[in-house]
C-alpha positions as CSV (number, residue, x, y, z in Angstrom):
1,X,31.5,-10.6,-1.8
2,X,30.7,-13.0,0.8
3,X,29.9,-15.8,-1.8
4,X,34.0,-15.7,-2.1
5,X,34.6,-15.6,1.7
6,X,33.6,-18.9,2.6
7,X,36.3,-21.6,3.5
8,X,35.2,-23.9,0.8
9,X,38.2,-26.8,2.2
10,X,36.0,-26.7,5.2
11,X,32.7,-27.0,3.7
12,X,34.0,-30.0,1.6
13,X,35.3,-31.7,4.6
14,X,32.4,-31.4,6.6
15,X,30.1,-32.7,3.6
16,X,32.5,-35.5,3.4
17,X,32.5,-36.5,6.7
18,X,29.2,-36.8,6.7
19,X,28.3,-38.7,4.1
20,X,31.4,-41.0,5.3
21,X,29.4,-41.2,9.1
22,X,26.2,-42.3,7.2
23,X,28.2,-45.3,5.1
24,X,30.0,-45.8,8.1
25,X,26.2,-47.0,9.8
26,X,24.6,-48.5,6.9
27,X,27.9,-50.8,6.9
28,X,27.1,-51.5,10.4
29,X,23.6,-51.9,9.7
30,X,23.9,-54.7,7.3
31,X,26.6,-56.8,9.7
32,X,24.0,-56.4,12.5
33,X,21.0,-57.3,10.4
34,X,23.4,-60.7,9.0
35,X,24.0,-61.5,12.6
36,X,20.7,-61.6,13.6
37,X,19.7,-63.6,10.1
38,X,22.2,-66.1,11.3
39,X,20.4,-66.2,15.1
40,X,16.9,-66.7,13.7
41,X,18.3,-69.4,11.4
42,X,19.8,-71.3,14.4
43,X,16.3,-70.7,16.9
44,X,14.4,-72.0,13.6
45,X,16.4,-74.8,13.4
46,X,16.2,-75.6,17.3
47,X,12.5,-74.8,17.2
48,X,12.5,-77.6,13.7
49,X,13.8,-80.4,16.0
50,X,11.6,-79.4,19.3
51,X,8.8,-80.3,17.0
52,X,10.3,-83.8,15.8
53,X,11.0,-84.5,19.5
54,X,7.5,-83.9,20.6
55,X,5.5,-86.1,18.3
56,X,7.9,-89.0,19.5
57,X,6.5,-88.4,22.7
58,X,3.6,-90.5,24.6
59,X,1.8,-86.8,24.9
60,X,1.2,-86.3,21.4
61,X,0.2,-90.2,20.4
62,X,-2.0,-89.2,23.3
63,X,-3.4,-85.9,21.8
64,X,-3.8,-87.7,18.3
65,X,-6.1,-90.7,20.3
66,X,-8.4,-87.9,21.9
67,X,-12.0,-88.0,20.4
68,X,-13.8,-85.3,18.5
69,X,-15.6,-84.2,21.3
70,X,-12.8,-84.0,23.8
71,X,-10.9,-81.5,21.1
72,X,-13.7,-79.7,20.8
73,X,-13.7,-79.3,24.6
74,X,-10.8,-78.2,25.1
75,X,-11.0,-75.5,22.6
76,X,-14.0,-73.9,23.9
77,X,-13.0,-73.7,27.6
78,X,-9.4,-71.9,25.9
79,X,-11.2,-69.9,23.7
80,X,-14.1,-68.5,26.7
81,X,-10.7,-68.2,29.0
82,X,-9.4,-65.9,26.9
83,X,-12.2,-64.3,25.3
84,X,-13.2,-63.6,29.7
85,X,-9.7,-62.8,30.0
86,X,-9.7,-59.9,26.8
87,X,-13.2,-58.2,27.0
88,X,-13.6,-57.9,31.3
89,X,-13.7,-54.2,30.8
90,X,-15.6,-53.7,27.9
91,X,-19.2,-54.9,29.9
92,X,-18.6,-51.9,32.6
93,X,-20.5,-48.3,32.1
94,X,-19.3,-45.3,34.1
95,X,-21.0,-42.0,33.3
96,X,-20.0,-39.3,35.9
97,X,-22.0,-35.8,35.9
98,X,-20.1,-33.0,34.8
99,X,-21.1,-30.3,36.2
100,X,-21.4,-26.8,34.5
101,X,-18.2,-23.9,34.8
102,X,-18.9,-21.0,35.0
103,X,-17.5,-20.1,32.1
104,X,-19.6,-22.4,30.1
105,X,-22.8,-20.9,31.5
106,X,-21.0,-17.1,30.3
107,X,-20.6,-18.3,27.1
108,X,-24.2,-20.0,26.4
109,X,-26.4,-17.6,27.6
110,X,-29.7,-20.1,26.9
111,X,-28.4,-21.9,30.5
């Protein structure tokens, strides 16, 4: 019977070995995915004190003494900047002829 041929010792170590590759990589997995947890934590904490430092600076007390109007300004030229900047191609047409194949003309015979 060929049910009873089968090395079964190196079925099982196969099977095991690869189960052991795939714990192996989950393992791996979660110390890479804690590294980068610790990364983020330290740019989020850098990024946390760029903030403090800017509103100490001149440029900010600056920005918070601007009036309404200028604000307003300056968000419309950033918002038409990039709304000219996103949508340049979506104004332009192109319709090119396409001329009927042969094939097409065999195949609809009311051409």
């Amino acid at each position: 019977m060929i049910l009873l041929e089968t090395d079964w010792s190196q079925s099982w170590l196969m099977t095991g070995m690869g189960i052991g590759v795939v714990f192996v990589i989950l393992i791996l997995l979660i110390f890479v995915l804690q590294i980068f947890s610790v990364m983020g934590r330290k740019t989020t904490a850098k990024a946390i004190n760029v903030k403090a430092d800017y509103k100490d600076k001149k440029q900010a007390k600056a920005f918070d003494k601007a009036s309404d109007e200028e604000k307003a300004a300056v968000a419309v030229a950033l918002y038409l900047y990039y709304y000219e900047k996103n949508n340049r191609e979506n104004r332009i047409l192109t319709i090119k002829p396409n001329p009927n194949s042969a094939w097409h003309s065999e195949l609809n015979e009311r051409l």
